[in-house]
N, C-alpha and C positions, 0 to 999 in steps of 0.2 A: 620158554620158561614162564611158569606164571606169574603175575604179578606179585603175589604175596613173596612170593621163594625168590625173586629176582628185588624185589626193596631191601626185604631181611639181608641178602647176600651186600648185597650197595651199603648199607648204614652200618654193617657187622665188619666189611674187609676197612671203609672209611675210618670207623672210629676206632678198630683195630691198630691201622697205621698211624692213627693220632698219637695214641697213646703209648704204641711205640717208641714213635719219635723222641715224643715229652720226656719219658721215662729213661730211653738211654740219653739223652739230654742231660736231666737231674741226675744220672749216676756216674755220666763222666766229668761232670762239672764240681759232686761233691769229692769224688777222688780226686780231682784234680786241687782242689783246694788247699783238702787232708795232706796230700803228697807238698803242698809249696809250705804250709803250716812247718812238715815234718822238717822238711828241709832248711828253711830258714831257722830253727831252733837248732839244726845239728852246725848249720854255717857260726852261729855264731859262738855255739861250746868249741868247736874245731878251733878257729881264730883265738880263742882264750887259750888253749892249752897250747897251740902250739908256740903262742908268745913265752907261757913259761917255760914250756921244752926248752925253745931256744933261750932264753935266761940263763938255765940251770947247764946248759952245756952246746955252749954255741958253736956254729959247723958242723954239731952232729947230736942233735936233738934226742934223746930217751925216753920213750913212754914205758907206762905202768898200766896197767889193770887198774877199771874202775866202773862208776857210774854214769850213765846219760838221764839228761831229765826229756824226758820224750811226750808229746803234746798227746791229750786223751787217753795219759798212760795214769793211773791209782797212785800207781811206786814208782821211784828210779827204777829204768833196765839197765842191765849189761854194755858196758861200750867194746866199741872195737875200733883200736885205732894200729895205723901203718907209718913210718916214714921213711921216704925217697930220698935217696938224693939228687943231683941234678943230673945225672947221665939214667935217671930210674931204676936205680939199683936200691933194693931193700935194706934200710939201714937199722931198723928197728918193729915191734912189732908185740902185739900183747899177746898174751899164752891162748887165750881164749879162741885164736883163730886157727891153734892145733900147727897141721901142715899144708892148712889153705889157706894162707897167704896167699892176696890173687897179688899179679906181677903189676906193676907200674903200666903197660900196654894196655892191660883190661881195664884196664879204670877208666880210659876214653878219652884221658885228658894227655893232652901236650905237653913238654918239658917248662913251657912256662904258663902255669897254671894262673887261672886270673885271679882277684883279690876276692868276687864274690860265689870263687868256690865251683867247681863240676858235680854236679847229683850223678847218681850213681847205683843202681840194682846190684847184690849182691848175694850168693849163698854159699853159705858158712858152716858144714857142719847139719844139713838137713834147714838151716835156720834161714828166715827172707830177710836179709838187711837192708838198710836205704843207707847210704852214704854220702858224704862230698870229699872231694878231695883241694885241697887250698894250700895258699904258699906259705912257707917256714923262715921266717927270717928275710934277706937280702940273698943268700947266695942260690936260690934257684931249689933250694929243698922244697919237699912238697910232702903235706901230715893226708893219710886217709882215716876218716873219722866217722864211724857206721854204727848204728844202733839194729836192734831190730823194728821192723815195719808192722809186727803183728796188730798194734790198733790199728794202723791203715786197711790192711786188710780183713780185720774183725768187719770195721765199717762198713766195707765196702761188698764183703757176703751180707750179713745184717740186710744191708739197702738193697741189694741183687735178690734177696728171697722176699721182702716188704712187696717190692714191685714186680715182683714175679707172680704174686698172690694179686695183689691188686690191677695187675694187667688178666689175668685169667678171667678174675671175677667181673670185671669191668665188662671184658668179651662177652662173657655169656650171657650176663643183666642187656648187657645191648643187642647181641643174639634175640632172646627172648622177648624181649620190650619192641623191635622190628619187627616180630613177624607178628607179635600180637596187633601191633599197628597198621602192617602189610593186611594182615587178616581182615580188620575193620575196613579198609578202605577194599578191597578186592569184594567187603563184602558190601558194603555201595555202590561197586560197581557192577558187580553181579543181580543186586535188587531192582536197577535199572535197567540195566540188558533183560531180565525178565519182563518188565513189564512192556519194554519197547517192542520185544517178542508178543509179548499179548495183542498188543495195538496191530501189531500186524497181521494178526490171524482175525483180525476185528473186532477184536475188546476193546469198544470204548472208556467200559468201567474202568477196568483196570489202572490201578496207580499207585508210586512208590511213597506217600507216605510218610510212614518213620521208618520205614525200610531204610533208609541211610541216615547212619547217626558217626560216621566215622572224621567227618571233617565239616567247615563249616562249606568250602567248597562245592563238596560233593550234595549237600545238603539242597545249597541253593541251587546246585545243576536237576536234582530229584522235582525241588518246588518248584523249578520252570516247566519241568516235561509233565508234570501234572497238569499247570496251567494250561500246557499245549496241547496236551490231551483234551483236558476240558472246552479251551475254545474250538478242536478240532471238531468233538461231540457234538458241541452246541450249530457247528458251521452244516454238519452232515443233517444233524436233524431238520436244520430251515430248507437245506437242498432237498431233503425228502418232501419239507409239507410245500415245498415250493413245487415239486415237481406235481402233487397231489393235487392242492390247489387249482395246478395250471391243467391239469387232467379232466380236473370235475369243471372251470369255465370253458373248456373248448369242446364235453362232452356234450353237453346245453342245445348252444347254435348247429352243432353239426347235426343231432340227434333231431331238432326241427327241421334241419335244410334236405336230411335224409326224408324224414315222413314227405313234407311235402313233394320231393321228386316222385318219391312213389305212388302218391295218389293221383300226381301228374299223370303218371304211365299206366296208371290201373285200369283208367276208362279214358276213348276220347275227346277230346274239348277241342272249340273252336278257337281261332285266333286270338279272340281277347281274353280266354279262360289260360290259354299258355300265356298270353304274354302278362297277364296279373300272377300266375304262377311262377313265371322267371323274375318279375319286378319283388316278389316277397321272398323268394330264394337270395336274390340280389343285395336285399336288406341283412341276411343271417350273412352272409359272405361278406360284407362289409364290416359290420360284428365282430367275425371273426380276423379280417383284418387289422381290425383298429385292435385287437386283443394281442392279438400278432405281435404285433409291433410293440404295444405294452410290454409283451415278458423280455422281447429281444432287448428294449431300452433298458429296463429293471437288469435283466443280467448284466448287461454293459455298464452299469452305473455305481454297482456292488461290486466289479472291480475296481479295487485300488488306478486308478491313473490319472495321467493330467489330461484336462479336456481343453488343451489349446493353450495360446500363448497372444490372444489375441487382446488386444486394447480397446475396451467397447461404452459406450455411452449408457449410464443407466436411466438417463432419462428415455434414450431410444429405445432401451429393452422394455421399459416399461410400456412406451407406448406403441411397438410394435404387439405386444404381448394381448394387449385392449383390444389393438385391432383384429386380433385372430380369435377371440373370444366374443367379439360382438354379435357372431351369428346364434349360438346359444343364448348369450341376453337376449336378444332381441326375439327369441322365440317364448319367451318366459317376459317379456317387456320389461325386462331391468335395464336399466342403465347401470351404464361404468363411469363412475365419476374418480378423478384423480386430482389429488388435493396439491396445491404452491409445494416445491421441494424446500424444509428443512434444512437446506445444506448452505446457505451464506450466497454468493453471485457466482463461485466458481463452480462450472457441473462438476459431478461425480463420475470416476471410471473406476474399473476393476478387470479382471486380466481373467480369459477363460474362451472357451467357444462357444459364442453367440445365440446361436442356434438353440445348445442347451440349455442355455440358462432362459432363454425364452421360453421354454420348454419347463424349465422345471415353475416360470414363474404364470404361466396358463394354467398350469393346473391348477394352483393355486385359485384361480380367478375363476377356473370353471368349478371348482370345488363350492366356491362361495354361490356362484350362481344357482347351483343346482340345490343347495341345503337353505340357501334363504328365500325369503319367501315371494312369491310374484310381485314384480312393481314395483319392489324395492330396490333399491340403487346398492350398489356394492364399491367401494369406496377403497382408492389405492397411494399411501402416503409413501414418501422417499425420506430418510432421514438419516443424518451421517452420528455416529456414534461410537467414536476413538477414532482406532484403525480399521471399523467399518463400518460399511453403507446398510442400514436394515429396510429393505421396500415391504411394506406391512399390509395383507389383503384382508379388509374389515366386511364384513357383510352385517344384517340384521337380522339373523333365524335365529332358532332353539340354543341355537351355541351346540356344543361336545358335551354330553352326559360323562356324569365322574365317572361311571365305569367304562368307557369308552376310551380315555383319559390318555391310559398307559398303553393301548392299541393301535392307536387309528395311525400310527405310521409302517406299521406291519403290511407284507404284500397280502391281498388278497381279503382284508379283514375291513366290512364294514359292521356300521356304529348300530345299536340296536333301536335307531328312528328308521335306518333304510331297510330291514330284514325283511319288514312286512310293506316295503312299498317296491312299485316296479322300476325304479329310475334304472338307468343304464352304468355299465359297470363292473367293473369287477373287483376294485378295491386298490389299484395299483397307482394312483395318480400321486396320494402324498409320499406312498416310498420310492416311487420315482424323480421327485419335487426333492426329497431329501437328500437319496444318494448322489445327485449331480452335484447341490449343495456342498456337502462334505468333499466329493471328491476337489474342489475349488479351496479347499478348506474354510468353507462356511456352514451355515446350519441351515435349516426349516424347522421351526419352533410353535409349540399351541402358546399365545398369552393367556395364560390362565386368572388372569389377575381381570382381564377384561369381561366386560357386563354388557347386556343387550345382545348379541349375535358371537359368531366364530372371530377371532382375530388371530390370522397366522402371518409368521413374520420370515421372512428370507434374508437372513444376514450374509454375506459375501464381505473379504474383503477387501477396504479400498485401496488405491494408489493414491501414492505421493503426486504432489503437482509436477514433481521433477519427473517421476516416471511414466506419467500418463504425456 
């Protein structure tokens, strides 16, 4: 069953039986009422008249023809009374009840009738009466004392058609008002199931919009799958120019390591003409190695995960990090200078695996090497700030051009000083510096605020003295 046809049906049988319920509720409750009203008015004309019966001829009480005063009646009705005596034998009786007199047995009450009277259903002549039957005197007589019931039951068809109407109308305004509801929401979920359909046939555009306006729920489940869409788009685009990127730098090396074997092979050369041809081969294979390894770490760093559980020294990462970076200084004769740690007497720790975070904090430091300038010293501070450690690599070059700015942590993208120069490269060191970063839940940040050269900052963060 559909949705819409399966709500309507739930909200329509639901408030159906509510209203039900309510309703024969209020209509047995207001008869019931009407009936004690009617009753106790006939109890207590019964008890009058039959004190004057017995008055006027005691041991064998006489009624007459007369009036009842009957509760939500205009006018006095017609009475009708009976009396018993104590073995139930009819001893009296008004003309109006013809040759139905009912017998002392029908009445339902016992030879000794209590003081507050037996109610009592009666028909007389076509006529619906209500009755009580109660005692006469001392010697066990008993007066039956009946009016007709016709307001009770005016009332109570009256009320039986009011809510007969009002439970119909009720149905069908709920009926109607359900499916128009089922509808709106079936149809948010239908403008979602489309476009979830789209995404699958590979429509990234695709998105539901104001396509759902039936709920605030369904709403906010639309503006999620948008958002998921959207970041899905934006995730597929970077893997395409990732995978483009990583195409066009391994095209490069190979396309040289290809030329040169062939002109190896083309004519012969002696020993030291192959072995300078294997040794320049050697160099593009290396290239491509060190490149290698680049995309493989970039992939692995861009997923989400934790990279260890290990408790490590940041003054050791720091100054292991120096020393795997000294061979590029020293081919450029910079120095690595590293400034007193900021941090008070106790070192600093932070929790992660080693390796990478050396890893992410090299590049850092070959980054500075390579973009500043000969001779100049590249400078490395440690500094504690809250609940983190920020280790901060300063160099003295050009710094990052503003349009540079918003890029330079993207794979594969250098800055427009390196375009036209041959440094080596491919652009992956800061987005790999960064993803290790994050994954730790810290950052690699540009200071932008900073003057004279680049200053990039690696925040991680720290442990408690209790946990380290």
């Amino acid at each position: 069953m559909k949705l819409k046809n399966r709500l309507s049906l739930a909200v329509t049988v639901v408030s159906a039986a509510t209203l039900l319920t309510s309703f024969l509720t209020v209509y047995v409750l207001v008869r019931r009422d009407e009936t004690r009203d009617l009753d106790l008015a006939l109890v207590a004309q019964a008890h009058a008249l039959a004190q004057i019966a017995d008055a006027k001829n005691p041991g064998r009480p006489v009624v007459l023809d007369g009036v009842a005063e009957v509760p939500e009646s205009l006018r006095p009705t017609q009475r009708y009374i009976a009396v018993y005596d104590e073995r139930g034998v009819l001893l009296s009786a008004t003309m109006n009840f013809g040759s139905e007199v009912p017998t002392f047995e029908s009445l339902g009450a016992s030879t000794a009738v209590p003081t507050e009277g037996v109610p009592v259903d009666l028909g007389v002549n076509g006529k619906a009466l209500r009755g009580v039957t109660v005692p006469v005197g001392d010697g066990g007589a008993a007066l039956l004392y009946a009016a007709s019931r016709r307001t009770v039951d005016e009332d109570a068809s009256f009320l039986h058609r009011i809510l007969g109407v009002l439970f119909l109308s009720a149905t069908v305004a709920t009926a109607l008002f359900s499916r128009w509801l089922g509808g709106r929401l079936a149809g948010d979920v239908h403008a979602i199931a489309r476009v979830a359909r789209e995404v699958e046939r590979g429509n990234l555009e695709a998105r539901v919009g104001d396509g759902a306006r039936g709920s605030t729920e369904t709403r906010a489940l639309a503006a999620d799958l948008d958002h998921m869409i959207e970041h899905l788009g934006a995730l597929v685009a970077a893997q395409r120019l990732f995978v483009s990127h990583a195409a066009h730098e391994l095209r490069s090396p190979l396309s040289t390591l290809r030329g040169e074997l062939q002109l190896a092979l083309r004519r012969p050369r002696d020993a030291a003409g192959y072995q300078r041809t294997i040794e320049e081969a050697l160099v593009d294979v290396e290239a491509l190695s060190r490149l290698s390894e680049d995309l493989l770490t970039l992939a692995r760093v861009q997923a989400p995960r934790s990279l260890g559980t290990e408790v490590v020294n940041v003054g050791d990462i720091v100054a292991d990090a120096l020393r795997l970076a000294r061979g590029p200084a020293e081919a450029r004769r910079v120095s690595l200078e590293q400034a007193p740690e900021n941090t008070g007497t106790a070192p600093l720790f932070v929790r992660g695996d080693r390796s990478e975070i050396i890893r992410a904090l090299r590049n850092l430091v070959d980054n500075a090497v390579a973009h500043g300038p000969a001779e100049a010293p590249v400078l490395t501070t440690i500094t504690r700030r809250d609940a983190s450690v920020e280790i901060a690599v300063i160099d003295r070059g050009p710094g990052v051009a503003k349009e540079d700015e918003p890029h330079i942590f993207e794979p594969f993208y250098r800055g427009t000083r390196d375009r036209g120069d041959d440094r080596p490269g491919a652009g992956l060191g800061l987005a790999i510096a960064r993803g290790i970063a994050r994954n730790l839940g810290g950052d690699v940040s540009l200071d932008r605020s900073h003057e004279g050269g680049a200053r990039f900052v690696l925040s991680l963060p720290a442990l408690s003295d209790a946990d380290a």
